[in-house]
C-alpha positions as CSV (number, residue, x, y, z in Angstrom):
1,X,17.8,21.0,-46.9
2,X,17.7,24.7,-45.6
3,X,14.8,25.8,-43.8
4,X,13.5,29.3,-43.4
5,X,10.8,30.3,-40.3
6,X,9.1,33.3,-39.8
7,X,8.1,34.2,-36.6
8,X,10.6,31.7,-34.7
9,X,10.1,33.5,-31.5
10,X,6.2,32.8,-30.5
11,X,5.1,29.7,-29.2
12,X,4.2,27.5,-32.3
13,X,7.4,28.8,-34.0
14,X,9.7,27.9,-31.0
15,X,8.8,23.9,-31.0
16,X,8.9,24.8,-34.8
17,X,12.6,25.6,-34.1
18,X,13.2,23.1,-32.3
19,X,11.7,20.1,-34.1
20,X,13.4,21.1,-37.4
21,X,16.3,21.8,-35.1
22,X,16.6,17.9,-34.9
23,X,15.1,16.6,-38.2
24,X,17.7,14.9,-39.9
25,X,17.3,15.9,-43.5
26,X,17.8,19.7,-42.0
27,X,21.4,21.2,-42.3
28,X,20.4,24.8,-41.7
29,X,17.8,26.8,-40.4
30,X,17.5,30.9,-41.5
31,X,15.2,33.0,-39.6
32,X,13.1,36.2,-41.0
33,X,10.6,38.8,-39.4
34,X,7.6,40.1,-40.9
35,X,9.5,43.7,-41.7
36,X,11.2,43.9,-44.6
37,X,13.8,46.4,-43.0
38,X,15.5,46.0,-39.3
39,X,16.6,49.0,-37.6
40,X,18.4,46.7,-35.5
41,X,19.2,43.0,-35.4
42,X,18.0,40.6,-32.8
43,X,18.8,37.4,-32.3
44,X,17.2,34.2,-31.2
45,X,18.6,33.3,-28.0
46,X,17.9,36.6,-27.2
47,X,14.2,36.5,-27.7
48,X,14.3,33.2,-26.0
49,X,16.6,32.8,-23.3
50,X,16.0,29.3,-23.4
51,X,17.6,29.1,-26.5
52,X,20.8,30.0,-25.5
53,X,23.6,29.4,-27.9
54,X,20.9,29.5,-30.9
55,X,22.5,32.7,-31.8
56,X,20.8,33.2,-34.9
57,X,20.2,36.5,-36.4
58,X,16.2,37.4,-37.3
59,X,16.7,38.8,-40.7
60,X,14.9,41.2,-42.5
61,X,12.1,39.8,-44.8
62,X,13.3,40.1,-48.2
63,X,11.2,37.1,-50.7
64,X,13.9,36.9,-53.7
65,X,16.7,36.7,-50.7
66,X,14.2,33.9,-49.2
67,X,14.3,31.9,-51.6
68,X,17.3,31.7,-52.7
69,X,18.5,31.0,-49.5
70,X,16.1,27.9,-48.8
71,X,14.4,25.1,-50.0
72,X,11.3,25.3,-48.0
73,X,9.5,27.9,-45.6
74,X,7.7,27.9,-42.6
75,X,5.2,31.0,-41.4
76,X,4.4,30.5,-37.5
77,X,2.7,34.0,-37.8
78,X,-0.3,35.5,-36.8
79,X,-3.3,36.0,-38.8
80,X,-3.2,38.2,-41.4
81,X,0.8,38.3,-41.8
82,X,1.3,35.4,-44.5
83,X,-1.0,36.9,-46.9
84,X,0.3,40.4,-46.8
85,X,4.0,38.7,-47.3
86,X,3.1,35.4,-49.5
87,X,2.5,37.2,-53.2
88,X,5.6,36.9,-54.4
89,X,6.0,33.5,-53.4
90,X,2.9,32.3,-54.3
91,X,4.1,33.7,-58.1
92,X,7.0,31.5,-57.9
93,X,5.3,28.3,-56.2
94,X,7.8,28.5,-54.0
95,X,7.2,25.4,-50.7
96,X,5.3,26.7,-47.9
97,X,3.6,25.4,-44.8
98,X,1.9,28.2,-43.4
99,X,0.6,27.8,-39.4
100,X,-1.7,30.2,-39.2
101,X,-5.6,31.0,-40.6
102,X,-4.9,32.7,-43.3
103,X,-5.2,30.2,-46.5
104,X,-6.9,27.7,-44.8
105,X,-10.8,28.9,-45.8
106,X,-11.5,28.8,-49.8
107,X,-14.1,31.5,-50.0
108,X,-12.8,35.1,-49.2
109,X,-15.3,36.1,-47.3
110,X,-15.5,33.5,-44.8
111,X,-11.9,35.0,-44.5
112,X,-13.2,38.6,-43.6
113,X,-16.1,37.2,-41.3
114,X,-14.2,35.3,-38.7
115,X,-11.1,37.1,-38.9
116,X,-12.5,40.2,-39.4
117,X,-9.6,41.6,-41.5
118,X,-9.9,41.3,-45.8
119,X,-8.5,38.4,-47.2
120,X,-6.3,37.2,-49.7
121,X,-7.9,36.9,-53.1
122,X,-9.7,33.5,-54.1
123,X,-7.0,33.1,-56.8
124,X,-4.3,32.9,-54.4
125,X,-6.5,30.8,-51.5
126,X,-6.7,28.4,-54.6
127,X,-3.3,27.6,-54.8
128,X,-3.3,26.0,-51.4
129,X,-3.7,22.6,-50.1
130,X,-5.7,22.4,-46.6
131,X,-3.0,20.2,-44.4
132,X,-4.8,17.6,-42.2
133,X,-2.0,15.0,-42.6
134,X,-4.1,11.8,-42.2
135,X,-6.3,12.9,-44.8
136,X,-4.0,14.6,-47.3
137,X,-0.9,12.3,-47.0
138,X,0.1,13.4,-50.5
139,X,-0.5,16.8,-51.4
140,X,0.5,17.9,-54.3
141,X,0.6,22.2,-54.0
142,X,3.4,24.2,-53.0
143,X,1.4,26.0,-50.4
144,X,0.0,24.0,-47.7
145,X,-2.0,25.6,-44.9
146,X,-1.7,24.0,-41.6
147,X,-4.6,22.9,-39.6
148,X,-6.0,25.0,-36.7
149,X,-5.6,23.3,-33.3
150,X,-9.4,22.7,-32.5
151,X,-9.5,22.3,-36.0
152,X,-7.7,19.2,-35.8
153,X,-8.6,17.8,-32.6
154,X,-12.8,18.0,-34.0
155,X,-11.7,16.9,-37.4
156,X,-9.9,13.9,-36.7
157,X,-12.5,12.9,-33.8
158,X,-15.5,13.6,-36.4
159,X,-14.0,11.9,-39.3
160,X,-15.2,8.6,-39.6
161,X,-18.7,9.3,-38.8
162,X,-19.1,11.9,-41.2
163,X,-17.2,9.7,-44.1
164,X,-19.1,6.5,-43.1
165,X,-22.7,8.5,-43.2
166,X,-23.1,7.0,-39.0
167,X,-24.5,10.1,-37.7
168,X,-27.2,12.3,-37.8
169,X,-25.6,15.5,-38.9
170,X,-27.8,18.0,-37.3
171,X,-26.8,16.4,-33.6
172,X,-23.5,17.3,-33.8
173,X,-22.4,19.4,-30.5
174,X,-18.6,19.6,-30.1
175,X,-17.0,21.0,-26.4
176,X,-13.5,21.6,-26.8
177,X,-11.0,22.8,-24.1
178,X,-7.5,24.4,-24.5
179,X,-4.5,24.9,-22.5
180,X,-3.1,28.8,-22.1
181,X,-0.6,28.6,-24.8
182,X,-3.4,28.1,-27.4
183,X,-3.8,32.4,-27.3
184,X,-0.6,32.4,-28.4
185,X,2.3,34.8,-26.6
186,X,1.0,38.0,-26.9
187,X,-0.3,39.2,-23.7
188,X,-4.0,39.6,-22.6
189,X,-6.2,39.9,-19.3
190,X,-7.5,36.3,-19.5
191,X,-4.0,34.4,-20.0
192,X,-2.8,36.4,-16.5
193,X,-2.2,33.6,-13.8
194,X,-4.6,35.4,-11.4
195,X,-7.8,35.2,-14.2
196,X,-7.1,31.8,-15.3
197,X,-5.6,30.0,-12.2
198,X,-8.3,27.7,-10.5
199,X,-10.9,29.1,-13.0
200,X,-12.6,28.1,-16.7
201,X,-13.5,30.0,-19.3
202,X,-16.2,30.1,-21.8
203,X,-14.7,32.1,-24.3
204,X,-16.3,32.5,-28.2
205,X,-18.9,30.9,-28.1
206,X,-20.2,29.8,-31.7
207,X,-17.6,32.1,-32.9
208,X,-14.0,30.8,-32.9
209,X,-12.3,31.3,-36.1
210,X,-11.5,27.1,-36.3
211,X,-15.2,26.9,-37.2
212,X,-15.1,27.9,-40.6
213,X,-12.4,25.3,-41.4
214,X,-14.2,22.4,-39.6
215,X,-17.6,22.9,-41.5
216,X,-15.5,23.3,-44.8
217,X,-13.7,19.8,-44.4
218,X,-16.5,18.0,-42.7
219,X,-18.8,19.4,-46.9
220,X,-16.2,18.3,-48.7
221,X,-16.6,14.8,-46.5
222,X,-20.5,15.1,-46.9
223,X,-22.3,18.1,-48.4
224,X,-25.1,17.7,-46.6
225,X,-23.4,19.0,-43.1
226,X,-24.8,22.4,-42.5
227,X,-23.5,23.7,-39.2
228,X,-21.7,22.2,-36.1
229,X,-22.3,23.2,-32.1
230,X,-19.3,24.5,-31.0
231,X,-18.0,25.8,-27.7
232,X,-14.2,26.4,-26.8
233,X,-13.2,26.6,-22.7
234,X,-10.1,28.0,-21.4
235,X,-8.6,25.8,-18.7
236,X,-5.7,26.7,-16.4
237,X,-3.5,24.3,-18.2
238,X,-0.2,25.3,-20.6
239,X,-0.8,22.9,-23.4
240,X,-3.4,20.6,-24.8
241,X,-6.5,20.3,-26.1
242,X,-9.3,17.8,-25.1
243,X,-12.8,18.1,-27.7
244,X,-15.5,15.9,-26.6
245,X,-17.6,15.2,-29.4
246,X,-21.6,14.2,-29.2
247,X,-23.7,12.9,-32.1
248,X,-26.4,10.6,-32.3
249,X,-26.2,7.5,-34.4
250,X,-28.5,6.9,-37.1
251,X,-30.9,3.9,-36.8
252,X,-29.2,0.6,-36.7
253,X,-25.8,1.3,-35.8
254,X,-24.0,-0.6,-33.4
255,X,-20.8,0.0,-31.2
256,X,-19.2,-2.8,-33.2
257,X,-19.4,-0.8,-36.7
258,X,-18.2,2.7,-34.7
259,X,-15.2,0.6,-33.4
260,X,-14.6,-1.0,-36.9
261,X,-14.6,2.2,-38.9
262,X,-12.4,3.9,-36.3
263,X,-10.0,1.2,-36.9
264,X,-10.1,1.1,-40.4
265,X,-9.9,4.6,-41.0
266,X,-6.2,5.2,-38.4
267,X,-5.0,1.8,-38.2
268,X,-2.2,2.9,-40.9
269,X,-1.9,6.7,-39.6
270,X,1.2,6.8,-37.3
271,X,0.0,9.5,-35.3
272,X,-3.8,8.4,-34.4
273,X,-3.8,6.4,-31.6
274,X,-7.5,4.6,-31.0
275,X,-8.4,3.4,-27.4
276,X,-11.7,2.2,-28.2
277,X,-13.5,2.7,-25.2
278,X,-10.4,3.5,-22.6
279,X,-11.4,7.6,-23.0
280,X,-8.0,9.3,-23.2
281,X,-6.6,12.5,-21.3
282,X,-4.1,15.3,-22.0
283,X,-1.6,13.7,-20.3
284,X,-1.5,10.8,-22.9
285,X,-0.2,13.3,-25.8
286,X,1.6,16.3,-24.3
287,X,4.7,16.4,-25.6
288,X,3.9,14.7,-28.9
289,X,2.4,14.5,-32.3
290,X,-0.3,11.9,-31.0
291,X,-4.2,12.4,-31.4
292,X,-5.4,10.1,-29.0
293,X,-9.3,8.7,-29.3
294,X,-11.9,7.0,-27.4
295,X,-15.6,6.5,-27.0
296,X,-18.2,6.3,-25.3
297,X,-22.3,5.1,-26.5
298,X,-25.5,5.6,-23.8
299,X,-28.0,3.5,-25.5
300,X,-30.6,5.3,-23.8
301,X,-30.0,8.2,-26.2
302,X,-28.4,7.0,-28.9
303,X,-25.4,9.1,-28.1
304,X,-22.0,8.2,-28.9
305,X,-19.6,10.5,-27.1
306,X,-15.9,10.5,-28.5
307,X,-12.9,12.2,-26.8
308,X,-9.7,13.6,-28.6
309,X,-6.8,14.8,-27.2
310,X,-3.6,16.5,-28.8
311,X,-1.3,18.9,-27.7
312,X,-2.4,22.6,-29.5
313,X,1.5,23.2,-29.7
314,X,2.3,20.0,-31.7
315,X,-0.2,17.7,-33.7
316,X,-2.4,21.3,-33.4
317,X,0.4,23.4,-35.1
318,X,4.7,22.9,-35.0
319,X,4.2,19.0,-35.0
320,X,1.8,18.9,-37.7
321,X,3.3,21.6,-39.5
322,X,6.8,19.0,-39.6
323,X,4.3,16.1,-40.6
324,X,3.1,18.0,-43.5
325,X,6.8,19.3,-44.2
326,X,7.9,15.3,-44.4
327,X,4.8,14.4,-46.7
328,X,5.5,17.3,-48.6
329,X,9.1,16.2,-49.6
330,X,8.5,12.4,-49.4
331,X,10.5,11.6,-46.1
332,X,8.9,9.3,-43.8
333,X,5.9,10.8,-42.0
334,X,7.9,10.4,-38.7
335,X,11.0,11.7,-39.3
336,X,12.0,14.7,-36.7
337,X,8.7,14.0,-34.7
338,X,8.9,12.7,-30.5
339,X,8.0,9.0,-30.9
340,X,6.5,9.6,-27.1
341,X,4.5,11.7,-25.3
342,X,6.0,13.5,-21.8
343,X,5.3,11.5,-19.0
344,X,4.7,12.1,-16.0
């Protein structure tokens, strides 16, 4: 297959580039920008002096050009780029896995309140499939929207409560933590070494744009959710993301049945790892696809405490992007994924 990216050279769209770089149902890779002319050409290996030898020209975006060219693309671009470029494609149901915010949300304007920019129309947001692999291992649009890195960390932590009615929903208080490259590559005051070196950060309180997604997945797993806790901490790490997740259990359940469902709901997903009640750490997933769980109960509150850990660069955005790219076109889920974690 032939692959096209666009916006190869942040973060998410470099391990992009480099796990399709690998994958062994891809023979070519073309790379676009988001203008649709260059006034001059640039090239990857340029961008990213790691990359050298990728000398790979970032062409001009140009949608009939695109797809004729490819068989499936890939936008690793900020909010608010996809849907300005997508209409055409969209038109022609042309494959897409799309990295960033903008199709993920149904209603428009939940679009326009947390990202603060209009959206695309609800026709369009229609046509796309929300991507949490383990939950939509066989999606059937040509548009999928990739999961948000918290997103996915708090979904896949939350999900068998919430499906197996064990919580009480109004309890639900989620404190998530993110490594640096999470704000992306653009540059800003708090991702300079000297503000986030030996520091954390409180940062959006109640107001990151993930939350949106995570109370539309957790309805559609049980309508009567209404609103989630949410607090998101900048720590002076590069990648990863660790949400520790509180709820209390409903009457009657037992540490047995949270174990059970746990293991009934992952024990066939590749890349869910359960550890029962060995709590898990960054360390366990950097470098991988993995969401690692594990939990915790205080009887004395009825609390059950559960922990997940990913790494916000792969099963929170390239990684999961390539696991929705192999479910799209029926390869195994694994193919072109690290089958370990980097250690130490």
């Amino acid at each position: 297959m032939e692959i096209g990216i666009i916006g190869a050279t942040g973060y998410s769209g470099n391990v992009l580039y480099s796990l399709l770089k690998q994958h062994p149902q891809v023979t070519k890779i073309n790379l676009y920008g988001h203008q649709q002319t260059n006034s001059t050409t640039s090239y990857l290996d340029e961008e990213i002096p790691s990359f050298q030898g990728e000398h790979l020209p970032l062409q001009a975006f140009n949608a009939e050009k695109i797809m004729a060219e490819n068989d499936c693309l890939f936008f690793a671009t900020p909010a608010g780029v996809a849907k300005q470029l997508a209409t055409p494609l969209l038109a022609a149901d042309f494959p897409i896995i799309d990295l960033s915010g903008d199709f993920r949300l149904k209603d428009p304007a939940e679009y326009s309140k947390w990202y603060q920019q209009p959206a695309a129309s609800a026709e369009q947001l229609a046509k796309a499939e929300y991507g949490l692999c383990e939950f939509n291992d066989h999606p059937t649009a040509a548009y999928i929207a990739n999961p948000g890195c918290y997103a996915t960390a708090t979904l896949l932590g939350l999900a068998p409560l919430i499906i197996e009615h064990l919580i009480e929903l109004k309890s639900i208080v989620v404190d998530a933590k993110s490594g640096v490259s999470g704000a992306g590559k653009k540059l800003s005051a708090s991702s300079h070494f000297s503000f986030i070196n030996e520091n954390a950060w409180l940062y959006k309180l109640n107001q990151h744009k993930h939350i949106p997604e995570i109370l539309q997945q957790m309805q559609n797993w049980d309508d009567q959710v209404q609103a989630v806790q949410f607090s998101t901490t900048l720590i002076p790490i590069t990648r990863g993301i660790m949400a520790t997740i509180y709820a209390q259990l409903k009457p009657g359940i037992t540490p047995k049945q949270i174990d059970d469902v746990y293991r009934k709901h992952y024990q066939t997903k590749p890349f869910v790892r359960w550890r029962s009640t060995e709590l898990p750490m960054i360390k366990n997933v950097t470098g991988s696809n993995y969401c690692d769980l594990g939990y915790g109960y205080n009887p004395a509150t009825n609390v059950i405490t559960v922990v997940s850990v990913i790494d916000n660069l792969l099963k929170g955005a390239a990684g999961q992007a390539v696991q929705n790219f192999n479910l799209m076109w029926h390869f195994p889920e694994t193919t072109g994924l690290p089958q370990l974690p980097i250690f130490p």
